[in-house]
DRENMARBA-365208 format. One record per residue: residue in three letters; y, x, z of N, C-alpha, C, O in turn. Coordinates in pm, whole numbers, padded with zeros to 5 digits, always signed. Atoms other than C-alpha are relative to their C-alpha. Last residue first. Layout:
N
alaYXZYXZYXZYXZ/...
//
This chain:
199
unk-00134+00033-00067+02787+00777-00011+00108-00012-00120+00226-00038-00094/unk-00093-00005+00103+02434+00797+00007+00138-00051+00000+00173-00145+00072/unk-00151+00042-00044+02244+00910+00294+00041-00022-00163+00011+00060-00250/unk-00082-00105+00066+01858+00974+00259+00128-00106+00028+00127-00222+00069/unk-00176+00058+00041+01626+00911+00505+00050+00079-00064+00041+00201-00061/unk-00094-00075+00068+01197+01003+00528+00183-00081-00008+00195-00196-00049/unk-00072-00075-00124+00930+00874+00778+00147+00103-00056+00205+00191+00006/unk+00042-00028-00055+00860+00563+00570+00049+00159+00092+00150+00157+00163/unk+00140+00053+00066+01119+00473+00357-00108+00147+00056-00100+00266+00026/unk+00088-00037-00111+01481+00481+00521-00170-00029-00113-00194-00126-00186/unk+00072+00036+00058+01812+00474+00285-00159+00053+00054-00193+00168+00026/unk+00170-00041-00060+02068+00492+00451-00089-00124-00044-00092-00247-00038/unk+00144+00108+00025+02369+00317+00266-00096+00084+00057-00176+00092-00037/unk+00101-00079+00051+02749+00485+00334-00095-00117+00037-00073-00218+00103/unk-00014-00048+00169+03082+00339+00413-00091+00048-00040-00050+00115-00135/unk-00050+00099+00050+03029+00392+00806+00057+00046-00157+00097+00154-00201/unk-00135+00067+00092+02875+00663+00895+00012-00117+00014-00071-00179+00081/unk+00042+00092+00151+02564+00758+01137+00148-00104-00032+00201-00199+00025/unk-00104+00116+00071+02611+01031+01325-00041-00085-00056-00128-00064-00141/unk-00010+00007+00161+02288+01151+01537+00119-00118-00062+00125-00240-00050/unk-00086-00077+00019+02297+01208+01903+00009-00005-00124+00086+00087-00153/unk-00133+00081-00062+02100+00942+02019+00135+00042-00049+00238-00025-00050/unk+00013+00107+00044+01786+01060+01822+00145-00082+00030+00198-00167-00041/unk-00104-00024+00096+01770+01393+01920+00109-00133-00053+00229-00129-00080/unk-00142-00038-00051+01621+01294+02274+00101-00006-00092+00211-00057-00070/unk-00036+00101-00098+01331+01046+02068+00167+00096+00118+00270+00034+00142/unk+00102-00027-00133+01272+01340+01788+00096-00099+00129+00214-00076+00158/unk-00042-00117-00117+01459+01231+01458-00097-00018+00151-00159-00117+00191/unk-00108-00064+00056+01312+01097+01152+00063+00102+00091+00073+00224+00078/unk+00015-00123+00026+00985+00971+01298+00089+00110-00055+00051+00226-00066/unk+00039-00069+00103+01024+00638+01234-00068+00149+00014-00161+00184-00058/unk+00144+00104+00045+01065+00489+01563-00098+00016-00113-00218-00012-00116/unk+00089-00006-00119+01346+00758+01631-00114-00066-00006-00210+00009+00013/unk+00049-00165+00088+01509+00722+01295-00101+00025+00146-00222+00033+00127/unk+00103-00041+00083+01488+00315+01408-00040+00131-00027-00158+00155-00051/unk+00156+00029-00062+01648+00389+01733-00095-00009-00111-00199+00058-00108/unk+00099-00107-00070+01929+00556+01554-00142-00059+00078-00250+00001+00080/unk+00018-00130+00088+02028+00305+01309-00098+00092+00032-00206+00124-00018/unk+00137+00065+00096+02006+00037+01589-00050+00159-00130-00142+00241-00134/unk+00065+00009-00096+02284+00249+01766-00182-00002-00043-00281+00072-00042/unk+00039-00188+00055+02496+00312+01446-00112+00038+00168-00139+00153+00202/unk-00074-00050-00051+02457-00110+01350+00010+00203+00064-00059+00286+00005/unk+00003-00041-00135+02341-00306+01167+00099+00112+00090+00221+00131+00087/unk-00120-00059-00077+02315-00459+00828+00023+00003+00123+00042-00107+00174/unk-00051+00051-00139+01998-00498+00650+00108+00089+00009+00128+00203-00034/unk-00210-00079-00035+01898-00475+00304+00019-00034+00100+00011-00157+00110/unk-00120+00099-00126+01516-00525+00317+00137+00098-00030+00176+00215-00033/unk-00088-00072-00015+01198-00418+00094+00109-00052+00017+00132-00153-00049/unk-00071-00088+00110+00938-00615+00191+00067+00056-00012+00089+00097+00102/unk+00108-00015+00088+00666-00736+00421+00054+00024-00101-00020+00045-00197/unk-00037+00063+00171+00902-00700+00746-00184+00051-00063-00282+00112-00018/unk-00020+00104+00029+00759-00727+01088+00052-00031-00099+00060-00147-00139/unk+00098+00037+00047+00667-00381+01157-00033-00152-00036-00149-00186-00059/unk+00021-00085+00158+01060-00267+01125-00182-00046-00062-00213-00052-00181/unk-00025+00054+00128+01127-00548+01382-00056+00073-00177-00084+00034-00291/unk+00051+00148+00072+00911-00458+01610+00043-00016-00100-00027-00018-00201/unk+00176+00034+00093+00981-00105+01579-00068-00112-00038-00137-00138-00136/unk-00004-00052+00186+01383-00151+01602-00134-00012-00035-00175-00080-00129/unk-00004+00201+00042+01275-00376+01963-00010+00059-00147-00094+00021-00228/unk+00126+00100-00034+01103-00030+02088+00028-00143-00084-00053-00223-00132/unk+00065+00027+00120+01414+00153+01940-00115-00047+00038-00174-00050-00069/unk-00083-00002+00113+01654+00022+02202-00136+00055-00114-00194-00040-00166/unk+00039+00169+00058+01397-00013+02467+00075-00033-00150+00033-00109-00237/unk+00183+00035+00018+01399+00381+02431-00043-00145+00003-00137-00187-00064/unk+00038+00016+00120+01773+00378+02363-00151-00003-00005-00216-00046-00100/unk-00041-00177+00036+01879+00257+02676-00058-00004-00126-00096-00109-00178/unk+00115-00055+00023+02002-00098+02771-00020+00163-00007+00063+00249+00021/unk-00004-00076+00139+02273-00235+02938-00150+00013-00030-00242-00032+00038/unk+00077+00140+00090+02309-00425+03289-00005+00022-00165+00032-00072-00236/unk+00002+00122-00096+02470-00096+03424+00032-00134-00063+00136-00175-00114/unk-00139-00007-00093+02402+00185+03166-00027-00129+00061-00121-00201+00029/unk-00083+00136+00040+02050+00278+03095+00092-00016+00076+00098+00018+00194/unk-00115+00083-00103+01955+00629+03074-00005-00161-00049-00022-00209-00162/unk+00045+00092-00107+01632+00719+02895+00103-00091+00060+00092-00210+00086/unk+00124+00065+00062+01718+00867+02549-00027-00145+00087-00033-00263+00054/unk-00053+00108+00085+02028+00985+02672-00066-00126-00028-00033-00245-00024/unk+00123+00055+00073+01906+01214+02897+00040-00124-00035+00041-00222+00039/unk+00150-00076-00030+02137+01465+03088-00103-00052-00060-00202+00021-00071/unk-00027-00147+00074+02469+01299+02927-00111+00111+00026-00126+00208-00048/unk+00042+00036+00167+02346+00953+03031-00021+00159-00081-00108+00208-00153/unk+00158+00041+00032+02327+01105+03401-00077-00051-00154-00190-00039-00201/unk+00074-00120+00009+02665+01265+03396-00125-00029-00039-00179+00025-00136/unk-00045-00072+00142+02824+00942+03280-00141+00091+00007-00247+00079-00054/unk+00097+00083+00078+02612+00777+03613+00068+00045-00145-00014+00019-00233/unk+00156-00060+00062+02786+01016+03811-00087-00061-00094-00176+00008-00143/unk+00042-00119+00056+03117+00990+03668-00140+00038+00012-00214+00096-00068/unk+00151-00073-00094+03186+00659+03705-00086+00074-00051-00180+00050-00126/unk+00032+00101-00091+03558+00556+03682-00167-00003+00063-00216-00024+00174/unk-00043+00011-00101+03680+00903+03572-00037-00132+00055-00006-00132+00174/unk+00007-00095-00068+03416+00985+03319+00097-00041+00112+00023-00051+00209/unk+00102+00005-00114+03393+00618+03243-00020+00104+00078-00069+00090+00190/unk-00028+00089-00114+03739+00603+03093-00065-00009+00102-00026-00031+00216/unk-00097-00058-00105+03683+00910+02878-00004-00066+00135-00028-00013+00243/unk+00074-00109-00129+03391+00750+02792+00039+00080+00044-00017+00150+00128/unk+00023-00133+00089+03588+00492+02621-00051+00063+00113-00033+00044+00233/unk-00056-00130-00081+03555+00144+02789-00001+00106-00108-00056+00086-00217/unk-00107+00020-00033+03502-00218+02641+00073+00154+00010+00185+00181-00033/unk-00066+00021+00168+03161-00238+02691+00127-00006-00008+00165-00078+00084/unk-00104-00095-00017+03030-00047+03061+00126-00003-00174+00203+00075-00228/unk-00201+00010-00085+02968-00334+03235+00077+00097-00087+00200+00109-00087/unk+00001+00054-00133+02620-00365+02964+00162-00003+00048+00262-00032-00017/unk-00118-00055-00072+02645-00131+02729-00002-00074+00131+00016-00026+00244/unk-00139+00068-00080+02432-00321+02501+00009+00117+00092-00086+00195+00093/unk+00049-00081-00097+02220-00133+02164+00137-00048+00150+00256-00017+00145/unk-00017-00118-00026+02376-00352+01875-00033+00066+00141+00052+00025+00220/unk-00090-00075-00033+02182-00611+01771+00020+00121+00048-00069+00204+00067/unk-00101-00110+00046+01885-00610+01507+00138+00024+00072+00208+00113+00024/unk+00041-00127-00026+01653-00763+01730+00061+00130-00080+00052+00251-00063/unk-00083-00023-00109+01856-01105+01680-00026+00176+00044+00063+00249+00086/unk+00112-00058-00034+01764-01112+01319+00033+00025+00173+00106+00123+00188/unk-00064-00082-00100+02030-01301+01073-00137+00017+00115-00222-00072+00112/unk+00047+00055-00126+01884-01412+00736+00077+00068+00149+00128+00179+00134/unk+00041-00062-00099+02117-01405+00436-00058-00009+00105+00004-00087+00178/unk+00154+00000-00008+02185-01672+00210-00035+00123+00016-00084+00173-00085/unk+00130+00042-00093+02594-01636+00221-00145+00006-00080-00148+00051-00195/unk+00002-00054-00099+02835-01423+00006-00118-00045+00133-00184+00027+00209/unk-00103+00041-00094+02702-01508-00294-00011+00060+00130-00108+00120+00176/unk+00068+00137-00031+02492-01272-00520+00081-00027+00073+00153+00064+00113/unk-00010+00175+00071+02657-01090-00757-00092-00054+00034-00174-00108-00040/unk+00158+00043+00030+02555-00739-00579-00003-00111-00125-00088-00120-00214/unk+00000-00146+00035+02937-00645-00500-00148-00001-00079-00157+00066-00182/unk-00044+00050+00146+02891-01017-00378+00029+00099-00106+00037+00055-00220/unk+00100+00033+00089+02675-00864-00111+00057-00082-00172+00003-00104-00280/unk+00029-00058+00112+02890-00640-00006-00078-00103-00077-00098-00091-00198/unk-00116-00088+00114+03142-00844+00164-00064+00073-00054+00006+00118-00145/unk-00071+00081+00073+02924-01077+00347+00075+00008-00096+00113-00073-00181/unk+00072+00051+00115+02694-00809+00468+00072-00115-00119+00045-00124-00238/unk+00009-00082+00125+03000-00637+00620-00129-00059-00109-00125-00046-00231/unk-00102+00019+00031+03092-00983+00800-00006+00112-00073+00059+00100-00177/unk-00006+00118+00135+02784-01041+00902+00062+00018-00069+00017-00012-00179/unk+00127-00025+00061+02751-00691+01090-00005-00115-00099-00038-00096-00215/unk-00063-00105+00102+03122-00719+01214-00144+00009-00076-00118+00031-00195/unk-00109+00067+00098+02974-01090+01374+00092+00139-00074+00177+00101-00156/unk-00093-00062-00024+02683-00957+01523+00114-00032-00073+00104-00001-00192/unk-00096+00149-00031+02392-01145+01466+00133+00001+00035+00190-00103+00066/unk+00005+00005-00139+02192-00812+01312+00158-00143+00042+00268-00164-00010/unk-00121-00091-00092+02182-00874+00955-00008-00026+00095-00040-00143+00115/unk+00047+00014-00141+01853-00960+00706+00158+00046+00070+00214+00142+00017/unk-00169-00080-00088+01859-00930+00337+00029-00083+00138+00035-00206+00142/unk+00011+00117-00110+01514-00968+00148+00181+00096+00093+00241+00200+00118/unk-00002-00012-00141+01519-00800-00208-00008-00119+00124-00024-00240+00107/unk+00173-00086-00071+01423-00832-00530-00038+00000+00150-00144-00013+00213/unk+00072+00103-00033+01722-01059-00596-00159+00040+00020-00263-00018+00049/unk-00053+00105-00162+01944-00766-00606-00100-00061+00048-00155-00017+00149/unk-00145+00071-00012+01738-00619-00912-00006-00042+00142-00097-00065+00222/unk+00034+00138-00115+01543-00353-00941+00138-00050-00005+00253-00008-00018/unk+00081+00132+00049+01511-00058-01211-00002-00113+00086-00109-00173+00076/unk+00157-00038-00034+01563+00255-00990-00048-00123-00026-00130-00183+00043/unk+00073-00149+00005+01927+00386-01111-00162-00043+00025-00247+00038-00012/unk-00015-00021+00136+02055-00003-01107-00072+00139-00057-00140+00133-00159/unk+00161+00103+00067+01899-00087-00763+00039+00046-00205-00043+00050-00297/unk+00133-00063-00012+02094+00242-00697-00127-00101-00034-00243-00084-00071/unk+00044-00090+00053+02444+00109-00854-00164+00060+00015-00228+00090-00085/unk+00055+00094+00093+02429-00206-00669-00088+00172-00113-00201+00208-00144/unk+00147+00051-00016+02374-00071-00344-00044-00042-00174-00153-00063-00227/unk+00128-00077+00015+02645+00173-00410-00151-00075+00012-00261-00024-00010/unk-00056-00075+00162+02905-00132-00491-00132+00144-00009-00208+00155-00105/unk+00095+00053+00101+02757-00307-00168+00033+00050-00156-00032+00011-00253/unk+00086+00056-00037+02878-00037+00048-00103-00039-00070-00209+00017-00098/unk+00016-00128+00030+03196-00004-00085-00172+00044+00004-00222+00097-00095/unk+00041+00013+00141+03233-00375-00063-00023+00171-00035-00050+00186-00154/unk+00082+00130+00034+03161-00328+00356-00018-00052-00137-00124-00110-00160/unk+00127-00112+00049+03392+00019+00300-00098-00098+00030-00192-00051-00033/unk+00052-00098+00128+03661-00193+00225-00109+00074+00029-00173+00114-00068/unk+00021+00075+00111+03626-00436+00493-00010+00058-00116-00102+00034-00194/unk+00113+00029+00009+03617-00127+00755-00039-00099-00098-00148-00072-00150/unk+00091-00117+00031+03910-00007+00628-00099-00027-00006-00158-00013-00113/unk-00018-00004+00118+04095-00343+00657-00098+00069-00037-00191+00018-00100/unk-00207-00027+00060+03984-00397+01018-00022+00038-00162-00135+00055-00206/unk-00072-00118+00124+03647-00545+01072+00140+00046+00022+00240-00018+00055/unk+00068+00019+00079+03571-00803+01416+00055+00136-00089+00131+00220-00042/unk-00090-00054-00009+03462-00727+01771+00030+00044-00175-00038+00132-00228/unk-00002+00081+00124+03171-00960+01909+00180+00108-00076+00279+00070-00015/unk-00126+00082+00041+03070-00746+02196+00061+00002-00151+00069+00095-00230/unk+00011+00157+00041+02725-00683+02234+00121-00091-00007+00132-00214-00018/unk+00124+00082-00030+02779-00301+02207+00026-00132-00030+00096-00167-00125/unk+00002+00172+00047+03131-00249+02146-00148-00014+00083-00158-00070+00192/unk+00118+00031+00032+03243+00120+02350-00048-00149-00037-00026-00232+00051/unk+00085+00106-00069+03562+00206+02267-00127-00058-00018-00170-00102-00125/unk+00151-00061-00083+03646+00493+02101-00029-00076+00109-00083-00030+00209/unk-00061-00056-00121+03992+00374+01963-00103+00054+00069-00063+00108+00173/unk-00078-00127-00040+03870+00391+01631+00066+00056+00126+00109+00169+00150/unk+00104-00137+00034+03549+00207+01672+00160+00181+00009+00174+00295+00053/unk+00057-00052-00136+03756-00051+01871-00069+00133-00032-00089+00227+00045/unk-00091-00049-00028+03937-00142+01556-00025+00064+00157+00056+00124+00227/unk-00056+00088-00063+03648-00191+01357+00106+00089+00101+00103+00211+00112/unk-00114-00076-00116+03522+00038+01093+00039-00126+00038+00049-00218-00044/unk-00142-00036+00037+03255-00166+00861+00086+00083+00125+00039+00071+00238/unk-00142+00090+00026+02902-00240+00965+00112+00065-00012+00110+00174+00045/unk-00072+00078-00116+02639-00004+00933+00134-00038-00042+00217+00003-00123/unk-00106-00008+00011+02404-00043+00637+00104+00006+00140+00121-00099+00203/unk-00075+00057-00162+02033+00020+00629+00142+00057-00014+00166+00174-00044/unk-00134-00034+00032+01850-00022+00300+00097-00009+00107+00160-00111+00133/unk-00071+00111-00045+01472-00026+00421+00077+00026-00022+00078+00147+00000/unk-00156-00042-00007+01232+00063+00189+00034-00098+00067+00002-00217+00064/unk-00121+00031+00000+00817+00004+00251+00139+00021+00001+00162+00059+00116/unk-00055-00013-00095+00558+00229+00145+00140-00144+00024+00223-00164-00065/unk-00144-00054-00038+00354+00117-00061+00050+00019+00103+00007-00039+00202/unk-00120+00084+00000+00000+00000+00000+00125+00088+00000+00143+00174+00086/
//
């Protein structure tokens, strides 16, 4: 059996992303930038189904429930010429929670609570922040979901999710895993234990 592709997109720049605030499960929507690079996005998606013979409608398109995550699928997909809706939304695709600590920059938390900073910053993998998650339940839910498709998927998510899948995959090693950029304006492109970036 083939391997399966997954086309993984994260959502657009939001205005919290630039202030370095942490979103997690907060609903927090595009700014301009980020709307352009949401058709930017679907403009390379189209091009590569075009480079590898497939059309749009080949696919299955899935987005984490996240309202910047709809809202970049919404804007590439017409980049595609398919409408902006008939998309599924996936709850196991949100973004990795934060718990108390959403809202904050980690400046903020170094002085409001440093030891429990220190403690993420010693093991990432494991920590969980207060009523949050960590990234090891974090890519535990990515695996369900990733063994629950039966085709090749455009999803839009997020740079959390991102990383738990490369972690679930095999891409990066479960510590590395947290620490890995993942753009905005660009398509990862995941099929079986391999990613490529396009941009």
């Amino acid at each position: 059996m083939p391997l399966l592709t997954v086309y993984f997109i994260r959502h657009g720049q939001t205005e919290w992303n630039v202030a370095g605030r942490l979103q997690g499960r907060r609903d927090v929507p595009l700014n301009a930038r980020g709307r352009a690079q949401a058709a930017r996005c679907g403009a390379i998606l189209r091009d590569l189904f075009a480079q590898n013979g497939r059309n749009s409608t080949d696919f299955r398109y899935v987005s984490s429930p996240l309202g910047r995550a709809c809202e970049t699928m919404a804007l590439a997909r017409p980049e595609l010429g398919l409408p902006a809706e008939g998309y599924e939304v996936d709850q196991r695709l949100a973004e990795i929670s934060f718990g108390e600590w959403e809202g904050f920059t980690i400046a903020q938390l170094h002085e409001r609570d440093p030891q429990r900073i220190a403690q993420r910053e010693h093991d990432k993998w494991n920590f969980v922040p207060p009523g949050g998650e960590s990234y090891k339940l974090l890519s535990a839910r990515m695996g369900r979901w990733y063994a629950s498709l039966e085709c090749d998927t455009v999803t839009t998510a997020h740079g959390g999710t991102a990383r738990g899948l490369m972690a679930y995959l095999g891409i990066a090693k479960p510590a590395a895993a947290p620490l890995v950029d993942v753009a905005q304006g660009v398509v990862y492109v995941f099929q079986g234990d391999r990613m490529t970036r396009y941009a």
